[in-house]
C-alpha positions in Angstrom: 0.0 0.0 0.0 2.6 2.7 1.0 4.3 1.8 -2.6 1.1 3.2 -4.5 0.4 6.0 -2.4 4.3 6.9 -2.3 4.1 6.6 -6.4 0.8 8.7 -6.3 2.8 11.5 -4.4 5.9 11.9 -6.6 3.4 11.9 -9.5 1.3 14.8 -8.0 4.5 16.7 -7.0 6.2 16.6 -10.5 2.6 17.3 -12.3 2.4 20.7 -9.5 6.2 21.0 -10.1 5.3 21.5 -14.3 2.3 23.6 -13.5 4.6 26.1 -11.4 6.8 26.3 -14.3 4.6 27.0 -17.2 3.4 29.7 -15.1 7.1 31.1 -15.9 8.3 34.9 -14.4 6.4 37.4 -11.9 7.0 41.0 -11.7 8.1 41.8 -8.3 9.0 45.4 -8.6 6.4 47.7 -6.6 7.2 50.9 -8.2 4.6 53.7 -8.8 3.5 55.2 -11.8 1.8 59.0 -10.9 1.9 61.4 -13.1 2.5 58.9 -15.7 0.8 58.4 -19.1 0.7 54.3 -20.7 -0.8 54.2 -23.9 -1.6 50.3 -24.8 -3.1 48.7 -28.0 -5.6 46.0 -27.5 -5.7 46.7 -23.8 -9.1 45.7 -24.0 -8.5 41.9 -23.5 -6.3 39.0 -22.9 -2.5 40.1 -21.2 -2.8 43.6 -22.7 -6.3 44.2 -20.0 -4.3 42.4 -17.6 -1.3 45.2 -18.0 -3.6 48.1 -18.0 -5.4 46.5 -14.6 -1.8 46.3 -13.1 -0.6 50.1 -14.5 -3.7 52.0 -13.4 -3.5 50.4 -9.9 0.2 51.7 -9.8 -1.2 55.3 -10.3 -0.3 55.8 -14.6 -3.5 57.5 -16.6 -4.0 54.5 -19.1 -5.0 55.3 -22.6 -6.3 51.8 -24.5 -6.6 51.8 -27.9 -8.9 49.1 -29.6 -10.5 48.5 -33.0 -14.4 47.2 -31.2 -15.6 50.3 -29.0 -18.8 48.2 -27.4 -16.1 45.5 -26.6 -13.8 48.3 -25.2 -16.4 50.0 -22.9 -17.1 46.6 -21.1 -13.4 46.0 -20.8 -12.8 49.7 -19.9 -15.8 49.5 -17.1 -13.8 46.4 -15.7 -9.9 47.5 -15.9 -11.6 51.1 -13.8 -13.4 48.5 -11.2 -10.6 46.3 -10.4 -7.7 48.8 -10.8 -9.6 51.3 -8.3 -9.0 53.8 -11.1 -10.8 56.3 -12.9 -8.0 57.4 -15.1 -8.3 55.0 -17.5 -9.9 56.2 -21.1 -10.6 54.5 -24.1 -10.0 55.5 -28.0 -10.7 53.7 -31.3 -7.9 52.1 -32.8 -7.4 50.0 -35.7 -4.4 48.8 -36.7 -5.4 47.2 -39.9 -6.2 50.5 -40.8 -3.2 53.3 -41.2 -5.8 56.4 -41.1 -7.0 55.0 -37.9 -3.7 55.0 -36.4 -2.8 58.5 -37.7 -6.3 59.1 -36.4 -5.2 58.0 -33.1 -1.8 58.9 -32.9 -3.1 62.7 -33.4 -5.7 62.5 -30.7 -3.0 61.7 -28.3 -0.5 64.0 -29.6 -3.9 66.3 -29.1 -4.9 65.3 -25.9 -1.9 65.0 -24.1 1.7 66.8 -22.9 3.3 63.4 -22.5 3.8 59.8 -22.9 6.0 57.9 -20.5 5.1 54.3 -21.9 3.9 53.0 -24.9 3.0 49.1 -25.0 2.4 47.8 -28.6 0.5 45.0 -27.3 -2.6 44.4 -29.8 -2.2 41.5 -32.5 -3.8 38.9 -34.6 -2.9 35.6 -35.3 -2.6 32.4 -38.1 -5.8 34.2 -39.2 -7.0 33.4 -42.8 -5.7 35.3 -45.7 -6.8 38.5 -45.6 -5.9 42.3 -46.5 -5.6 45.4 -44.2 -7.6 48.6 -45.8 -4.1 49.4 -46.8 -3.6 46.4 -49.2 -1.1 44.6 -46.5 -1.4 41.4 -45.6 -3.3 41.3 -42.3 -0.9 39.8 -39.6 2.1 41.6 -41.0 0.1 45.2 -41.3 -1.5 44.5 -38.1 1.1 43.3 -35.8 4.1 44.8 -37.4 2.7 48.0 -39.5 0.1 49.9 -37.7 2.7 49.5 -34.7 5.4 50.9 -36.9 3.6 54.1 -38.0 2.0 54.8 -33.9 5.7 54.5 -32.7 7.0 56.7 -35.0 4.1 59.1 -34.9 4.5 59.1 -31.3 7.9 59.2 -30.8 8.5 63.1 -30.5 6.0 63.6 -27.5 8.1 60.3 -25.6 11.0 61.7 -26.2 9.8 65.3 -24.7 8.8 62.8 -21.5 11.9 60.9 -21.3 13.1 58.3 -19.7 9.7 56.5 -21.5 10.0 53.1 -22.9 8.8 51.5 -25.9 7.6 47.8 -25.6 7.0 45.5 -28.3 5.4 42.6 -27.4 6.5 39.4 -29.7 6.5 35.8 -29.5 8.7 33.2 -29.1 7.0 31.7 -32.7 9.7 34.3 -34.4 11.9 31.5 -34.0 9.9 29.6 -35.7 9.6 28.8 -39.6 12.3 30.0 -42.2 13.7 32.4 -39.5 13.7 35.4 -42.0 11.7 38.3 -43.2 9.9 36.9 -46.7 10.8 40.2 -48.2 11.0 38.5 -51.8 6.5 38.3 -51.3 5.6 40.6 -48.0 2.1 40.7 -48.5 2.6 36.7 -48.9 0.2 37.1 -51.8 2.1 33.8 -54.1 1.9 31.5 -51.4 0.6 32.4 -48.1 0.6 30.0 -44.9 -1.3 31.0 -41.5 1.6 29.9 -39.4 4.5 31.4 -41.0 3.0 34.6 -41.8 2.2 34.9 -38.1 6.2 33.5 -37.6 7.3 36.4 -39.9 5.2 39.4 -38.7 6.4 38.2 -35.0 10.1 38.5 -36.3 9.3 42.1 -37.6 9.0 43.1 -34.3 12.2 41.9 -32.8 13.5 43.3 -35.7 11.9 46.5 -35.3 13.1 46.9 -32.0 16.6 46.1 -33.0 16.7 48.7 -34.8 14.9 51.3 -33.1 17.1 51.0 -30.4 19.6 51.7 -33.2 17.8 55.4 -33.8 17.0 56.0 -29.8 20.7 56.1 -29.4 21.5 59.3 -26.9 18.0 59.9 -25.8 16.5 58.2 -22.8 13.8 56.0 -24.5 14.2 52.7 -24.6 13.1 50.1 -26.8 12.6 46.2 -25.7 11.0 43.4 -27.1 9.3 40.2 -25.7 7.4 36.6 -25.6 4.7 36.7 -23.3 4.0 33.0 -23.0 2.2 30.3 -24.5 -1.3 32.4 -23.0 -5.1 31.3 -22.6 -6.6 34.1 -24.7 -8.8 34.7 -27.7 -5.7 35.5 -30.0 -5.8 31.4 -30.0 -9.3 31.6 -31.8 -8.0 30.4 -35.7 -5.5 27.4 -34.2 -6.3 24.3 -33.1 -5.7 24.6 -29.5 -9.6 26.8 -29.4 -10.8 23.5 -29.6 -12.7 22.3 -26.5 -11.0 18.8 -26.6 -7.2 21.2 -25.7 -9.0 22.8 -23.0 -7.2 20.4 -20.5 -3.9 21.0 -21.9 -4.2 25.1 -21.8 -5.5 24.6 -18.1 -2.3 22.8 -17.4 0.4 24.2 -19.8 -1.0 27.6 -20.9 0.0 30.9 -18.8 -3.6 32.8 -18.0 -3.3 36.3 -18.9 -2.3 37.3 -15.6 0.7 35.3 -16.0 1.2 36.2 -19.5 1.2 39.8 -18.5 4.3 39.7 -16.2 6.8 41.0 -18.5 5.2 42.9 -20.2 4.9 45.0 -16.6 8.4 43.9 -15.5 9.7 45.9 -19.0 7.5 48.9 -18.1 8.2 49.4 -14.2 11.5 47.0 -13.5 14.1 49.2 -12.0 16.4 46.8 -13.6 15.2 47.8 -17.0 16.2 51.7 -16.4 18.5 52.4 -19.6 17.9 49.2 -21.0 17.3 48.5 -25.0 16.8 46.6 -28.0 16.8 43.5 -25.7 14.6 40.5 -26.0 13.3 39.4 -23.0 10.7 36.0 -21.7 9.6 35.0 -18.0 10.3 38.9 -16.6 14.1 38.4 -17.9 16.8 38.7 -21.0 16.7 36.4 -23.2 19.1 36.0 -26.8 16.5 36.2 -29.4 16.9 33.8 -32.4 19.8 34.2 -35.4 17.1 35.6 -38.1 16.6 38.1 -35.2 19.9 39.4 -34.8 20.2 39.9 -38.2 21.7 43.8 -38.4 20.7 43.9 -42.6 17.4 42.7 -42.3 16.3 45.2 -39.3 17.9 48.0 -41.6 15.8 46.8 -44.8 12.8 46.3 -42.9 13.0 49.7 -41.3 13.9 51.2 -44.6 10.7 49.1 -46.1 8.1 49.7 -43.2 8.6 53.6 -44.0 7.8 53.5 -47.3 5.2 51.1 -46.9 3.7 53.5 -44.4 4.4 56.9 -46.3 6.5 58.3 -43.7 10.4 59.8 -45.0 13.4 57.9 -44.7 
């Protein structure tokens, strides 16, 4: 008998051992945030509501941008409730769309005297082909473009509130596939794959923080990208792990968005971040991003592509 039940034990420990560790990093920095602004796309659900909960209870007027206004207010009455906070607003925000992120980037630059932190959080993902208004395709213009043009739009009024920081949030899936831009067909228009589009648009933004590091050289904005997690959220809703018969699996191995949140916040407040950039980062700590992301030419051609693609001068 005491065999069983000492084999039942050391099963339970090792399965709560596994749990602890997909859970991954936690923020432990209890720094404030008055007087602060946080602007954060898609902060309306999954990690990015999470984030906003966690900045507006540190004090930081929190500015979420999302493209669904009726699904905002809901999410915006929530983030107020459990934060404690009334300084937390709501703006439209498509990033599929560049006119609406011109749209919003000029009611912020409208609205307010600074920016501190700016949390490129929104995405989609492995979605079915489809084209932003703008004729990109939809998980490279969304996750990579729109956040592009708002960071460049915005980046005058962060560096008037400096030391701000700039946060990119990417997934470990950059790693993933070819491991490079697929400059030769960006819009993937010849031969387009939900996985490795969603792969490539992820590498754009390690990429992108590479190199805007690069051009934040001598100022005191910072730049960082990161992987939240493998995360329980909707962004899930086009793979396979949606399905009901997974939902064992995400209960066990999946981060909730709590969890999925933690660096995000650990690369906004973390003392340890203070002066910190173009670093890669996973579980609330710096990580070495894969080879296709360290590539120095192919952040330069991106950048050099992303402005034209989005009208702005080189």
């Amino acid at each position: 008998m005491a065999a069983p039940l000492a084999i039942g034990a050391a099963a339970i420990a090792v399965l709560y051992a596994g749990k602890r560790y997909f859970q991954g990093g936690q923020c432990h920095s209890t720094k404030r945030l008055d007087g602060k602004t946080v602007v954060i796309t898609g902060g309306n659900t999954g990690i990015g509501k999470e984030t906003a909960v966690d900045l507006a209870e540190r004090g930081a007027k929190i500015i979420v941008g999302c493209r669904n206004l009726e699904k905002g207010k809901a999410a915006l009455k929530e983030i107020q409730e459990r934060s404690g906070s009334t300084s937390v607003f709501l703006e439209k925000l498509d990033l599929a769309s560049l006119d609406s992120v011109r749209t919003f980037a000029e009611s912020i630059l409208r609205s307010e005297s600074r920016l501190d932190i700016l949390i490129n959080n929104a995405g989609v993902m492995m979605c079915p082909y489809e084209k932003t208004k703008d004729g990109f395709e939809m998980q490279f213009g969304t996750n990579h473009l729109g956040h592009f043009l708002l960071t460049m739009l915005l980046l005058d009024l962060m560096k008037k509130s400096e030391p701000s920081r700039i946060i990119n949030v990417s997934s470990g899936a950059h790693a993933l596939g070819s491991g490079k831009i697929n400059f030769d067909d960006i819009h993937w228009e010849k031969n387009y794959s939900p996985s490795p589009a969603y792969y490539n648009s992820k590498l754009a933004n390690v990429l992108f923080t590479r190199e805007l590091s690069k051009h934040l050289e001598g100022s005191h904005v910072t730049a960082n990208s990161l992987h939240p997690g493998v995360v329980r959220t909707e962004l899930a809703r086009h793979t396979i792990f949606s399905s009901a018969i997974f939902s064992p699996l995400q209960w066990y191995a999946f981060k909730t968005p709590e969890q999925g949140a933690q660096t995000t916040i650990y690369c906004a407040v973390a003392e340890e971040m203070k002066g910190v950039s173009g670093k890669y980062l996973a579980d609330c700590a710096i990580k070495e991003p894969s080879k296709g992301a360290q590539d120095d030419d192919a952040a330069r051609k991106l950048w050099d592509l992303s402005l034209e693609l989005v009208g702005l001068k080189k």
